[in-house]
N, C-alpha and C positions, 0 to 999 in steps of 0.2 A: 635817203642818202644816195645820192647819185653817183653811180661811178663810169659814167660814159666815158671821161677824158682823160681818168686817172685810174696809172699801174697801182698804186696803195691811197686808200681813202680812209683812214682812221677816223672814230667818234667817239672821245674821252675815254681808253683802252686803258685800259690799267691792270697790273698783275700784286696779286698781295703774295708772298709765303709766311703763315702767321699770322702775328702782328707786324710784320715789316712788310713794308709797301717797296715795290723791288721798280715797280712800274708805274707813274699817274697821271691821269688824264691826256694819255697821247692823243694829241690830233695833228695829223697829217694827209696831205693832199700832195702826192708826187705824180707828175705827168708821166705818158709814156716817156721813153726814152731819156731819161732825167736821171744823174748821177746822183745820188743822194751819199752826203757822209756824215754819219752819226759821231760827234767829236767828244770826246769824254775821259776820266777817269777811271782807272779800275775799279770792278764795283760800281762804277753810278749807274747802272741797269743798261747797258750795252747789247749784251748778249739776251740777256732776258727779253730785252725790244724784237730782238731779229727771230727769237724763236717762239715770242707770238705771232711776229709777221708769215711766219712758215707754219701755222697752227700747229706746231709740236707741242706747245703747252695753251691751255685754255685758258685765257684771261678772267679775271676776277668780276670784272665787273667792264662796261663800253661794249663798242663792239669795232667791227671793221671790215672790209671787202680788197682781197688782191684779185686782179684782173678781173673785178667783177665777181668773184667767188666769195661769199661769208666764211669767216673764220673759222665759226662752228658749225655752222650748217652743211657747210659743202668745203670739207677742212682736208679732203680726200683731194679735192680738183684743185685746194691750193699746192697742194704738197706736189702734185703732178705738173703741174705749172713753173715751178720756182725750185732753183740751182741753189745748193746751200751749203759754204764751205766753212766748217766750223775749227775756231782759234786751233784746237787740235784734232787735225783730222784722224782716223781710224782708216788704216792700212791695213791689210792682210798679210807680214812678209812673205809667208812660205807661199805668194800665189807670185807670178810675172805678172810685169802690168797689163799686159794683153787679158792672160786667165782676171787678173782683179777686175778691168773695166766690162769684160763681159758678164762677170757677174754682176757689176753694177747696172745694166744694161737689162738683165735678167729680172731685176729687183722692179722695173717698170716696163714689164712685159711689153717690151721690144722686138721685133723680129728681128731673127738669125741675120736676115741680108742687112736691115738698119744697122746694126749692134757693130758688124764687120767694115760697114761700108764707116761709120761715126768713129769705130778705134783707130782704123788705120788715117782717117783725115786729125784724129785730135792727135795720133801720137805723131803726125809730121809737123803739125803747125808748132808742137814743143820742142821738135828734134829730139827725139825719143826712139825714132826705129830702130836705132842700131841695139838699143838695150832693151825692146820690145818682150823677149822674152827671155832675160833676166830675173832673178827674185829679185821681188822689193827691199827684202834683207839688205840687198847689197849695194841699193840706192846711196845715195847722199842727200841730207835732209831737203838743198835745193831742186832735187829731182823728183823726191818722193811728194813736194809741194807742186811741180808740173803732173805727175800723176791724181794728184787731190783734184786740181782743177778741171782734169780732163773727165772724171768723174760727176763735176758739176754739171758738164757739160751735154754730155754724152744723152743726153735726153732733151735736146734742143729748150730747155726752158727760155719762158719769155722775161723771167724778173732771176737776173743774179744777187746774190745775198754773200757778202764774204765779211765775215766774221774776224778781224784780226791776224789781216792775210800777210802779216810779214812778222808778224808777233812770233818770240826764241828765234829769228831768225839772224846768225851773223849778217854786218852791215854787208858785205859781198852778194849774199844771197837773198838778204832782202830788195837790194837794188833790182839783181834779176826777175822776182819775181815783181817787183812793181812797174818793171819795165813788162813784162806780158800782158798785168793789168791793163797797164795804158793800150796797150795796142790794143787787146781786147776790147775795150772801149770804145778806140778810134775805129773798130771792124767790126764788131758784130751791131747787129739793129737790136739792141737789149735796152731793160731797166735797170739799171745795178745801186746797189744799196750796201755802202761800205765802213763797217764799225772800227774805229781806229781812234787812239789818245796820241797817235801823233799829225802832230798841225800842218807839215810838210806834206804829208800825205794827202789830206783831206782839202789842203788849199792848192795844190798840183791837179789831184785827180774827177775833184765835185764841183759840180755847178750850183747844189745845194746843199749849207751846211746846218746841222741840227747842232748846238751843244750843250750835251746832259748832263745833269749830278744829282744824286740822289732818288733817279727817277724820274726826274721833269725837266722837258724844252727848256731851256734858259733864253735860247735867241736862236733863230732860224731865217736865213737869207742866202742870199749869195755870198762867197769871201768877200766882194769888196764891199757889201752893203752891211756886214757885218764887221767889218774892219773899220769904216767909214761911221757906222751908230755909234761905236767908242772912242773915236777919233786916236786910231793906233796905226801903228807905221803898217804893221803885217799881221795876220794872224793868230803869228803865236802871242802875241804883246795883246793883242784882242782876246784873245784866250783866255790871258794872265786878267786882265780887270774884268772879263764878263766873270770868269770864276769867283772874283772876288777874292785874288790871294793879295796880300800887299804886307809888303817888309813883315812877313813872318817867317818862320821854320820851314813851312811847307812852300813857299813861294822860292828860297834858297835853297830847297831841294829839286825845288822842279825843276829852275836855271840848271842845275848843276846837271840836273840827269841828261836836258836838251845839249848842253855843250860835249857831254861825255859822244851823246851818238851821232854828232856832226863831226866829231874825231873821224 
């Protein structure tokens, strides 16, 4: 399985807990520098995807390579490799964001002059200085999410992973932070790989789109060529027929939810 040209090369990956298969038969081939967005429902194996891709959990059975690294083999160099910001990140309050990133900084045995030289450049690009050494306590949830990312970052990884980066987030401060995304994307030379159930997101910010239920690819392309295989205006309408929801309960709950947060 060759991964010369590709930041994620999966070979039928799958994760069981039990009897329930949470993950099956992933196969994926993402180029460097390639947006990937994972589109789905709560529960269709989202997260479970991203944290075999980050060898936090050992898949069941398949296998796969990030940058070249085995999953289980050398699950140490992926994790050292790849930025991973999870639906709810884990803060410190009682630290300032200075003392937290250094300790994050710490956690991958970073030099002193690195560690100083990477807080002061991530906490400008957030506009953060001023609250630098602030507790986190005192954050607003929108600040404590530019904190999370600068944590991702803070160790130069080549493959970003963001987990449901705007998820509990009011529409205000989710905007903000999908607006950093973007730049981030428009400016760093990365791979990012981005788990999201909403369509707007993933049809704004990915060149490639996955979308999962129950654990399995359903369709994977680009938005237009996935828009264009079901012959749907946009997206979300591609969304609604690859799901296979039609004039049921779930299908007028979905509407309802999409209109609720375009309010």
């Amino acid at each position: 399985m060759s991964s010369n040209n590709y930041a994620i090369i999966t070979n039928e990956l799958s994760k069981r807990f039990g009897k329930n298969i949470a993950v099956k038969g992933l196969n994926l081939k993402l180029p460097y520098g390639s947006i990937y967005g994972l589109l789905g429902p709560n529960g269709a194996g989202k997260t479970t995807t991203i944290r075999l891709l980050n060898a936090i959990i050992k898949p069941s059975s398949g296998g796969g390579r990030i940058l070249g690294y085995d999953l289980v083999k050398e699950k140490n160099l992926v994790k050292k490799n790849c930025g991973f910001l999870p639906e709810t990140p884990g803060l410190y309050n009682k630290l300032t964001a200075k003392e937290f990133l250094e300790f994050i900084g710490s956690l991958y045995n970073l030099s002193k002059d690195i560690v100083t030289t990477r807080i002061d450049e991530l906490l400008k690009l957030f506009d953060l200085i001023p609250r630098a050494n602030d507790l986190l306590e005192e954050y607003s949830r929108g600040m404590k999410q530019k904190v999370s990312l600068c944590a991702v970052l803070i160790h130069d990884p080549k493959i970003i992973f963001l987990d449901e980066p705007t998820s509990n987030l009011d529409p205000a401060t989710a905007s903000m932070v999908k607006s950093l995304i973007t730049s981030l994307i428009q400016n760093a030379d990365k791979t990012f790989f981005i788990s999201t159930h909403i369509t707007t997101i993933a049809e704004e910010l990915c060149d490639i789109i996955g979308i999962i239920d129950n654990g399995v690819i359903k369709i994977q392309g680009s938005p237009k060529e996935i828009i264009e295989s079901v012959n749907a205006k946009n997206l979300e309408e591609a969304y609604i027929k690859v799901m296979e929801i039609h004039n049921n309960k779930d299908l007028l709950s979905w509407k309802k939810i999409q209109r609720i947060k375009k309010k």
